[in-house]
C-alpha positions in Angstrom: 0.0 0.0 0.0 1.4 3.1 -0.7 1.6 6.5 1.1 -1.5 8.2 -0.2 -3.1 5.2 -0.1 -2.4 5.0 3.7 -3.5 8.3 4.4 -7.1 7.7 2.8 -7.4 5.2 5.3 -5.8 6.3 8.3 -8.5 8.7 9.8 -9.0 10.4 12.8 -6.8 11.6 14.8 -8.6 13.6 17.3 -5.8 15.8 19.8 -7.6 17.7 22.8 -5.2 20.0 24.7 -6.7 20.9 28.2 -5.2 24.1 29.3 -5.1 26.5 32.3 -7.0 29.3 31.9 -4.5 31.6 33.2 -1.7 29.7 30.8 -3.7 29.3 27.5 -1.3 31.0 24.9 -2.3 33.4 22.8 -4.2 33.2 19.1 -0.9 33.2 17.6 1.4 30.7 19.4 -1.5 28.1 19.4 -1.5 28.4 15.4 2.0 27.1 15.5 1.1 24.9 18.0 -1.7 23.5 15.9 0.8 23.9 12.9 3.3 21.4 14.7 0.6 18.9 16.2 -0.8 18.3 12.3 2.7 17.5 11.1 3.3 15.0 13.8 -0.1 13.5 12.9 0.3 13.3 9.1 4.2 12.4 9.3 4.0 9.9 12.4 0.6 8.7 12.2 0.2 8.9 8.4 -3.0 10.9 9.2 -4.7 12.4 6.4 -4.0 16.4 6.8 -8.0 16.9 6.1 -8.6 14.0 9.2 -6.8 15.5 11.7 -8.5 17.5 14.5 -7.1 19.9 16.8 -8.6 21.8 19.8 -7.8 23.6 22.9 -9.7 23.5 26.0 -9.5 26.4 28.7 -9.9 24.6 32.5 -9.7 25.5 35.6 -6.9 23.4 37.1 -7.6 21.2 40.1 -4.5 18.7 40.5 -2.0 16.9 38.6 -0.1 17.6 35.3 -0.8 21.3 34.3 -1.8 20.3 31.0 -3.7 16.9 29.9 -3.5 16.4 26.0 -5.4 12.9 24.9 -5.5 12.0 21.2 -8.1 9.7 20.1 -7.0 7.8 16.7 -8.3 4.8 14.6 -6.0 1.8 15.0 -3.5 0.9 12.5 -1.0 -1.9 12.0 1.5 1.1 11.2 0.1 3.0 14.1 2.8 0.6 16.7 3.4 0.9 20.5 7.0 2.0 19.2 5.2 4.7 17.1 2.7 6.0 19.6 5.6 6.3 21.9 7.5 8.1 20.0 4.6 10.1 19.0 3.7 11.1 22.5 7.5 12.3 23.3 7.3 14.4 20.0 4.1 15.6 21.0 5.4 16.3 24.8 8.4 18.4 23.2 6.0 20.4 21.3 3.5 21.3 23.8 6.1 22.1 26.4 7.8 24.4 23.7 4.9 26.1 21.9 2.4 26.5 25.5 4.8 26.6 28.1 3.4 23.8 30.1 3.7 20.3 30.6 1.1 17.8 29.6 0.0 14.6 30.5 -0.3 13.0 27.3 -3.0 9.4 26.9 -3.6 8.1 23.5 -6.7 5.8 22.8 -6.7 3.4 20.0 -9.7 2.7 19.0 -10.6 -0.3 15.6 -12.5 1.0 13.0 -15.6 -1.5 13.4 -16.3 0.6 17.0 -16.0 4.3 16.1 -19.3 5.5 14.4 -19.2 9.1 12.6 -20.6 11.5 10.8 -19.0 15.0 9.6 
């Protein structure tokens, strides 16, 4: 199967960055955020650009991590425990740089026979 042809198949992923209130970057360092989260997705994950989904959450903190990020995906054979690892320290790298704050980061893996979507 070839690159493009992986990406057609390989949607999802969905990353949710919960954020302080008080430490939610501005409009402009979120955009290279999001920038920076969409490559890892389509060069790591071999995510379709047009499948990937990013948002920020504001929160008011309570305890723990500063920052939670979770990323939902659809399972892959490419998509490998040595993959989603490094994935998540790529990702970790880039939050802490582009936000300022450091993020508990949990990825789900979900098969495609279980996830039901529209839009």
């Amino acid at each position: 199967m070839s690159l493009p042809e992986l990406r057609g198949s390989a949607a999802m992923p969905n990353v949710t960055i919960f954020i302080p209130s008080e430490k939610m970057p501005e409009d402009g360092i979120l955009a290279d955020l999001t920038d920076q989260c969409s490559q890892l997705c389509t060069d790591m994950l071999k995510a379709a650009p047009e499948n990937v989904h990013i948002i920020y959450v504001a929160v008011r903190h309570g305890r723990g991590h500063e920052a939670f990020a979770e990323i939902k995906y659809r399972a892959q054979p490419f998509r490998t425990k040595a993959v989603m690892a490094a994935f998540m320290e790529r990702l970790d790298d880039v939050i802490r740089r582009g936000a300022g704050v450091t993020a508990r980061i949990r990825c789900f893996g979900h098969q495609a026979s279980a996830i039901h979507a529209r839009n």
